[in-house]
N, C-alpha and C positions, 0 to 999 in steps of 0.2 A: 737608384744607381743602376747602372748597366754591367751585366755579365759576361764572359763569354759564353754560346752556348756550348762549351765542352761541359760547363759545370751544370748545364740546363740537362745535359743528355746522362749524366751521373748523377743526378738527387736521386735518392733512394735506393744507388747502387753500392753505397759505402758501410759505414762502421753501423748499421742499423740493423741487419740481418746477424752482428753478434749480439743483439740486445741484449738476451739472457745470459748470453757470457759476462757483458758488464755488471747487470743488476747481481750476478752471484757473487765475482767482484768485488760488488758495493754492500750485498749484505754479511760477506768474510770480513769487510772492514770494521762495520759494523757490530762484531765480534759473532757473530752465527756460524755454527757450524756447516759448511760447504764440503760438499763433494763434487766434485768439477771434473764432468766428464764433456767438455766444451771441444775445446781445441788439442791442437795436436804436437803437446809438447812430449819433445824424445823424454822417455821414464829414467835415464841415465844421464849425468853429468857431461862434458863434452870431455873425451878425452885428454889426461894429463898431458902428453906429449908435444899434444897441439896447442895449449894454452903455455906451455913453454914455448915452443917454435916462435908463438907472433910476439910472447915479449921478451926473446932473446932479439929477434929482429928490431924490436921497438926502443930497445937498448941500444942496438947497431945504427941507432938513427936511422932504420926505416921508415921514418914517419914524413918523409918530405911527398912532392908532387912523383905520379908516375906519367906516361903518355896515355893519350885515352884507350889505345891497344890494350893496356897494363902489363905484366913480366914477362920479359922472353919465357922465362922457366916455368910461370903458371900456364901460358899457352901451349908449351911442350906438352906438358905434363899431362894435360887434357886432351890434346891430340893422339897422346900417346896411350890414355887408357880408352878413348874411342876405338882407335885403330885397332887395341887386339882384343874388344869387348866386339866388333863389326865386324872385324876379319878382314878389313880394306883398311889401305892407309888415310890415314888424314893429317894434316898440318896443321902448324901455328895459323894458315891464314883461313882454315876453316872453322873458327874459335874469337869468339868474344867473350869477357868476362863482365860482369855487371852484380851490384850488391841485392843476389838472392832471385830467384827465379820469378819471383813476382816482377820485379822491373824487368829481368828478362822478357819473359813475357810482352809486357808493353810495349818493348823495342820490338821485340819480334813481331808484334801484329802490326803495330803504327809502320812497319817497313815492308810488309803484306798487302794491308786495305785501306780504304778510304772511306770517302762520303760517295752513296751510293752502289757501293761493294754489298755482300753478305759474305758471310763466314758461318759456318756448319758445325754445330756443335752437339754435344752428347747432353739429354735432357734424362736424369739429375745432371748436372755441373757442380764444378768447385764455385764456392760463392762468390770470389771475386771474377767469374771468367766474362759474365754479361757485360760488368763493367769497363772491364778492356776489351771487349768488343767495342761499348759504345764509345767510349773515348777514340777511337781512330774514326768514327763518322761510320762507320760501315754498322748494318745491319745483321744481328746474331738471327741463325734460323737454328733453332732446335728439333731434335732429332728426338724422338722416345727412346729409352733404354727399358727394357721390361723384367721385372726378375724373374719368370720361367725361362727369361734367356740368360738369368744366371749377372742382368745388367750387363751386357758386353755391346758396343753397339754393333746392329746390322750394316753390309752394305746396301742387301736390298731396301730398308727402310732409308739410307742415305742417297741412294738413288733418285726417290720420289720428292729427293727436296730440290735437288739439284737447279739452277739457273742459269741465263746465261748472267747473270751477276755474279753468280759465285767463283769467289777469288779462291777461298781458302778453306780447307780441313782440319779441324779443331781437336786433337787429339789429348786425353790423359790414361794413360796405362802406364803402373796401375791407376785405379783410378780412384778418384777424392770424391764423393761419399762412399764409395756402395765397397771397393774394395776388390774391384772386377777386375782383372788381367788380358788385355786381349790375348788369342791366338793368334798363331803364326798364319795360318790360314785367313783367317777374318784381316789380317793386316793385308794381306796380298790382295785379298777379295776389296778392301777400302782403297788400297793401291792402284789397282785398276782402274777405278772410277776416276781418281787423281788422273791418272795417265791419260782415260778417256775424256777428260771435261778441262785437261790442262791447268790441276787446280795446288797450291801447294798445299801439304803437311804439315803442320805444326803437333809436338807431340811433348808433351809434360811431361816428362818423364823422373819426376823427383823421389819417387817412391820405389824405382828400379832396385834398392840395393833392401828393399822390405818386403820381397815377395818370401811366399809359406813354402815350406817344403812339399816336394811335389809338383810345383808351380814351374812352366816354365814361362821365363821374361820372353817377349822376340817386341822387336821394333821398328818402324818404317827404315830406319837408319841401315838394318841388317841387307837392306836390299837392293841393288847395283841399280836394278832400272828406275828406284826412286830416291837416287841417293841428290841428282839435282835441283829436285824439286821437296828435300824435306830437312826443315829444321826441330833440332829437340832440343830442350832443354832441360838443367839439370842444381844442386849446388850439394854443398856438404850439408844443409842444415836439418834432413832429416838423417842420413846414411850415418855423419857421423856427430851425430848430437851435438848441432853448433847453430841453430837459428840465429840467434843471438849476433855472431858475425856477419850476416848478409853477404854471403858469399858464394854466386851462382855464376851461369855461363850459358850460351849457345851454341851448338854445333850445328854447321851446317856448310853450303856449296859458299867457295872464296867468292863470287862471282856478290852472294846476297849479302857477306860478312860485310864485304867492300860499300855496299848499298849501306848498312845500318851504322855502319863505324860514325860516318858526321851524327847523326840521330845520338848514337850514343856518347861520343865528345859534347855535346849539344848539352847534356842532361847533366853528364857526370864530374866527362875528363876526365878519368882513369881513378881507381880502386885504390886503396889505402896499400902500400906496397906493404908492411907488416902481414897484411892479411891474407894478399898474395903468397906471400911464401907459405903462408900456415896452408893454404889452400894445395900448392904446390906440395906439400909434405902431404897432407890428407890425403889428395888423388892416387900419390906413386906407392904409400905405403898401403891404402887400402883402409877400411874401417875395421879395428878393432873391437864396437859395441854393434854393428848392424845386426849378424846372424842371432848374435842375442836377444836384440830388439825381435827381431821377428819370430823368434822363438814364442818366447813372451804371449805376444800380442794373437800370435794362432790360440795360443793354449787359454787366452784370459778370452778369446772367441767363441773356441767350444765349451766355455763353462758359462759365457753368458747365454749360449745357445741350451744347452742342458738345465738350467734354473729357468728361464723364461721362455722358450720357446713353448707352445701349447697354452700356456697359464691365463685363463681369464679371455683368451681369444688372443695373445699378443704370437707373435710369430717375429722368430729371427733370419738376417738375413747372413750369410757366413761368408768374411771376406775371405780372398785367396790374398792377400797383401796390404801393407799401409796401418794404419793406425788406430783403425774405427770397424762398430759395425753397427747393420743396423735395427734398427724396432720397429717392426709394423705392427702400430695401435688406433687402425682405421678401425677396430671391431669395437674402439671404443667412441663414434660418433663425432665425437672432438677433430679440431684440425691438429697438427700437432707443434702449433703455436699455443694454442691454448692448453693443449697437455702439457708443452714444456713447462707452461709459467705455472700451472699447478702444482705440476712435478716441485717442481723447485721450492713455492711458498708453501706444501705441507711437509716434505719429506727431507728440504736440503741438500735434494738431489738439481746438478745444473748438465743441463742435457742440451743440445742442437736441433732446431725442426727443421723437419723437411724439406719445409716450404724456405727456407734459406737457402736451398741445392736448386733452385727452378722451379717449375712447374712439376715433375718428375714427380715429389715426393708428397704429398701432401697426406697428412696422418702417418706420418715417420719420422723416428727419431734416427740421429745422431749421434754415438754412444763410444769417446773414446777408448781407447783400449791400455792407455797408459798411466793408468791410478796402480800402487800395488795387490797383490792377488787380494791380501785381505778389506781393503776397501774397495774394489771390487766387487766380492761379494758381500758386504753389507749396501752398496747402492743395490745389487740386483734383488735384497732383500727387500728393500723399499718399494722401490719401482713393481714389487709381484705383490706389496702386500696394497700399494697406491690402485695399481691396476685392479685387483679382483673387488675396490671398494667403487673403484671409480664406472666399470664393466657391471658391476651385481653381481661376479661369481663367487661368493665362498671357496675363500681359498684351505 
């Protein structure tokens, strides 16, 4: 039978890079004891307040059709914490809503690029980013991210890829592996290039309300001469522990909303209105678990860094924000596909490779950060007593 090739340009870009997240999965079902430092679920329930919001509303018969726009109130709402998070105004017609940044995402590139485009992206990646490149027909060019640069990307290294094919700029700050922040500076300096090569910004910005103290956020969004040429996007489900809802957005120039809105009717036509207002409540009151979340997640950082940094050759990478950090265990020969899966079937420990982030990482791990402290450290107990057997150093 015949396919289309969207699904040709997607084999191998889907559910296969969580491998070891499934198989750990399948051996907790199996009744084994698992440690699942995989993915990146908030360490806290979603807040009470919000899970009453959507089923007072669900009560109120907010369950019917919305328009594909979705709420007056939830487009406020988000214009309104843009506008005094950017320091410029923005409106309802600068704002799409869509279930979770992931589909965001997709609208936002498929209304960017095409077949025969490229798009510029930061090599490690989040693991589904190739794939919504190749779904729009356009070709991803990666870019190295290096950790003496602390993984932030360069302009100058972004410069050298440049084409006249290139549509678009691929941005995640914070960023999904490594936990990098861009600068304010590095933004302007990527800015430029946009300005100069006419190219847009696309900027991930899901992890905004996860940065560590000390850290400071800044965003292509922050800056007037690149406000019409940059889309970001964002949802509740890490800020305020609600994945579960699908419940994300884009900001960006009316001019592009107007562009993506049939795309997004096309797909969706409009948001479950319950979930609109929870969203709507979410945004204007702000997150009550985030600064704790990130509290957290520094401290369960510096303690994976202190227990395993040095031990057996591994070396830690220390995020400034987001959910994870990471493990470089190139010292142990192995890729870290095949450290993960040993990890796993001796110790119980379920970890992320590398090599699921790009090209970027290969012999690096993955390493949630939201297990609590004390599971925590009995994975980092494993993982140092796995490594100095796996390495030859007597620990």
């Amino acid at each position: 039978m015949r396919y289309s090739t969207l699904t040709d340009r997607l084999q191998g870009l889907g559910g296969a890079k969580w491998e070891i997240h499934a198989l750990a999965r399948d051996m907790k079902r199996a009744g084994r004891a698992v440690i699942e430092l995989t993915i990146g679920e908030p360490d806290v329930p979603c807040p009470p307040g919000l899970i009453e919001a959507a089923t007072a509303a669900m009560q109120a018969g907010r369950t019917g059709y919305c328009n594909g726009h979705v709420e007056p109130a939830t487009l406020a709402a988000i214009a309104q914490r843009y506008s005094a998070r950017r320091g410029r105004t923005l409106g309802p017609e600068n704002v799409i809503t869509l279930p979770g940044t992931q589909t965001a995402l997709f609208a936002v590139l498929c209304t960017l690029a095409g077949p025969g485009d490229e798009v510029i992206v930061a090599d490690p990646m989040y693991a589904t980013y190739d794939g919504l490149i190749a779904a729009t027909g356009a070709t991803a060019v990666p870019v190295a991210m290096r950790p003496e640069q602390g993984f932030r990307l360069q302009a100058a290294d972004v410069a050298e890829r440049i084409t006249p094919r290139t549509r678009v700029l691929f941005l995640n700050t914070p960023h999904n592996p490594t936990g990098a922040v861009l600068r304010a500076d590095e933004i302007a300096a990527l800015g430029a290039l946009a300005l100069a090569h006419d190219l847009w910004i696309v900027s991930d910005e899901v992890y905004e309300d996860l940065v560590f103290d000390g850290i400071a956020f800044a965003s292509p969004l922050d800056l007037s001469d690149l406000a019409d040429r940059t889309v970001v996007t964002g949802s509740i489900s890490k800020s305020h522990a609600a994945p579960g809802f699908r419940s994300g957005w884009c900001v960006g120039p009316a001019e592009f909303c107007a562009r993506m809105l049939p795309l997004s009717e096309t797909m969706l036509f409009g948001s479950q209105p319950f979930i609109a207002d929870m969203t709507a409540l979410a945004v204007t009151q702000g997150s009550p678990v985030a600064r704790g979340m990130a509290g957290r997640f520094a401290t369960r950082a510096d303690r994976i860094h202190a227990r395993l940094h040095g031990q057996s050759g591994l070396r830690v990478h220390r995020p400034e924000a987001g959910m994870f950090a990471l493990l470089d265990i190139r010292a142990s020969g192995l890729s870290g596909i095949a450290f993960a899966h040993a990890l796993l079937e001796r110790t119980g420990v379920a970890t992320m490779p590398g090599e699921s982030f790009g090209s970027g990482l290969p012999g690096w791990l993955r390493l949630s950060l939201t297990q609590p402290d004390g599971v925590m450290e009995t994975a980092c107990d494993r993982i140092a007593a796995f490594a100095a057997k796996t390495m030859g150093d007597p620990e």
